[in-house]
C-alpha positions in Angstrom: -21.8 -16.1 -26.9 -23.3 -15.5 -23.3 -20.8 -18.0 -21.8 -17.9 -16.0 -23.5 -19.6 -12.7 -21.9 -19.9 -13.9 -18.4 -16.0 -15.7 -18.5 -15.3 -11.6 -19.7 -17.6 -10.6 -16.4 -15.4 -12.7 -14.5 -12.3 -12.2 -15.5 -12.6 -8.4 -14.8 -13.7 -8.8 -12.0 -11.3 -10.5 -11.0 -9.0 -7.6 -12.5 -10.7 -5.5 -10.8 -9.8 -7.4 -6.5 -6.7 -7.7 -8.3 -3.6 -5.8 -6.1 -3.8 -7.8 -2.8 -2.1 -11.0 -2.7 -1.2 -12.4 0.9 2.6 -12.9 1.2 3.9 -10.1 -0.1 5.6 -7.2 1.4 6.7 -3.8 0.8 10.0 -2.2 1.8 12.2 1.0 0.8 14.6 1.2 -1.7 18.0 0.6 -0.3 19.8 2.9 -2.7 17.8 6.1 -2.3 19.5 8.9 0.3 18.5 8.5 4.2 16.8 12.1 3.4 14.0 10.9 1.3 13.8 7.6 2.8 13.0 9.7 6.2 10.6 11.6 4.0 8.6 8.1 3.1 8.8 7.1 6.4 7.4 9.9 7.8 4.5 9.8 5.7 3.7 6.5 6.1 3.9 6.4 10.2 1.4 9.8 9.9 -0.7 7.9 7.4 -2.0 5.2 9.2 0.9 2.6 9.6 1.4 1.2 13.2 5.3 2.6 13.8 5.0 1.8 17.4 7.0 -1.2 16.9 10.1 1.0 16.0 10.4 3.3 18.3 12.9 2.6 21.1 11.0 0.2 23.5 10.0 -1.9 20.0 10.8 -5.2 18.5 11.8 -3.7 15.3 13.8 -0.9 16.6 17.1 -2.7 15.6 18.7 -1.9 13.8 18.3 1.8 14.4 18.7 3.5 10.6 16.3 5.1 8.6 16.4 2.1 6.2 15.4 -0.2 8.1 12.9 1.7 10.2 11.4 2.9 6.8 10.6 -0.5 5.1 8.7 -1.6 8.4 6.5 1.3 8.4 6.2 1.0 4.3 5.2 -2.3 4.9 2.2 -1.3 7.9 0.9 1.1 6.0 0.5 -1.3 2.5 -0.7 -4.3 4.4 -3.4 -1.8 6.1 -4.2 -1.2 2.8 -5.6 -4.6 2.2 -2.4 -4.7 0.1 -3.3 -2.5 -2.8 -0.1 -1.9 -4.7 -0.5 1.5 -4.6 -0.3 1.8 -1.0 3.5 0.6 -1.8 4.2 3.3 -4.5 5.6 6.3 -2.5 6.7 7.9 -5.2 9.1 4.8 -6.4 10.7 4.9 -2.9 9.2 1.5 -2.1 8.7 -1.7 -3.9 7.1 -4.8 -3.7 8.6 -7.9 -2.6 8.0 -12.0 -1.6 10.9 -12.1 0.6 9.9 -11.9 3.9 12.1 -8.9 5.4 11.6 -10.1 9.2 14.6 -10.8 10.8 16.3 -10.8 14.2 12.4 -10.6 16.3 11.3 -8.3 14.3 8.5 -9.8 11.9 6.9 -7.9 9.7 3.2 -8.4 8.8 2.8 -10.7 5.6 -1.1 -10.4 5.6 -3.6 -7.5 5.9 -5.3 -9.3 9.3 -1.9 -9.0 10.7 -1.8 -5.4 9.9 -5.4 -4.8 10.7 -6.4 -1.8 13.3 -9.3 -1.0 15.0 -10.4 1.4 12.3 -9.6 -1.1 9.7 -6.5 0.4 8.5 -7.9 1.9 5.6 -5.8 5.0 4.2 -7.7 7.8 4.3 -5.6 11.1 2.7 -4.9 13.9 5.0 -6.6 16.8 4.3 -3.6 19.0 3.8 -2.2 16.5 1.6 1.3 14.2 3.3 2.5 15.6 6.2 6.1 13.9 5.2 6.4 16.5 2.4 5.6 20.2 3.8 8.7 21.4 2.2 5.9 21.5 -0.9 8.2 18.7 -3.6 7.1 17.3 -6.2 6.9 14.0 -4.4 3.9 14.9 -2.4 2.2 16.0 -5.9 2.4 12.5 -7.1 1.5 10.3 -4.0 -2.1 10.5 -3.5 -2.9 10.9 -7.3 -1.6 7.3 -7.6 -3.2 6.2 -4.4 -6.7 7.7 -5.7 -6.0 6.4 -9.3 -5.8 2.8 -8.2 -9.1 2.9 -6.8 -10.4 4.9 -9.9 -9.4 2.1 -12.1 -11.3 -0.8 -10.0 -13.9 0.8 -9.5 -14.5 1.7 -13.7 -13.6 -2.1 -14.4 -16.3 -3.3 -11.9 -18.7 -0.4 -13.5 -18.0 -1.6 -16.9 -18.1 -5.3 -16.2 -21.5 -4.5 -14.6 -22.8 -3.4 -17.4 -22.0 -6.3 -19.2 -23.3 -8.1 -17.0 -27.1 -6.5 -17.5 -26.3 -6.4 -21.2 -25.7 -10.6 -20.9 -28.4 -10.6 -18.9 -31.1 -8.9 -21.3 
């Protein structure tokens, strides 16, 4: 019995790191409107992603749309999220994917490292909720909700497979 309690332990534990895996990539939706793609974008390059490589002078600033310009910064700000899936929600404007989008110099980071900053890259929310959304939508409602719920869930799977493991323990 204490050998099927610590395989439980284990396994949701390993639930519970689950939501990075390195290869994988997030990019926008191709068939949402250039206005709320511009929203995501927006969001994502005032949350923490690094954007610098598409602006004019970048690597990735061809081809100059919004689609484009919107799954690199998508992708920044997931990877700098250690790749937590729901750094990739944005209100079901992005998704996950194992195709690497780089193409023609641009590359796109396929590993948190690659993304990593000097402060870590960790998302921290702003505190007057996503500056993409001032116009007050339902969008920006959602967004950190699922962010913060992620974590949430982790962190009460590694609570409760803590206290299994002092109950195994006893």
């Amino acid at each position: 019995m204490a050998d099927a309690a610590r395989l439980f332990l284990l396994v949701a534990v390993a639930a519970a790191l689950a939501g990075r895996s390195d290869g994988a990539w997030c990019v926008c939706r191709t068939d949402l409107p250039d206005g709320a793609l511009q929203k995501t974008l927006d969001y994502a390059c005032g949350a923490g992603a690094d954007c610098k490589p598409i602006l004019q002078s970048g690597p990735c600033f061809a081809p100059d749309n919004v689609k484009a310009h919107c799954s690199y910064a998508v992708n920044s700000f997931y990877q700098r999220n250690n790749q937590n899936p729901q750094a990739c929600a944005f209100t079901g404007a992005a998704s996950l994917t194992s195709s690497d989008p780089s193409a023609n110099g641009c590359t796109y980071p396929a590993t948190p490292s690659a993304a990593a900053t000097s402060n870590g890259g960790v998302y921290s929310p702003p505190t007057m909720g996503p500056s993409a959304f001032n116009d007050s939508s339902a969008a920006a409602a959602l967004l950190l909700p699922i962010t913060v719920a992620g974590l949430g869930t982790r962190l009460l799977i590694l609570a409760c497979g803590s206290l299994l493991a002092l109950y195994v323990g006893a």
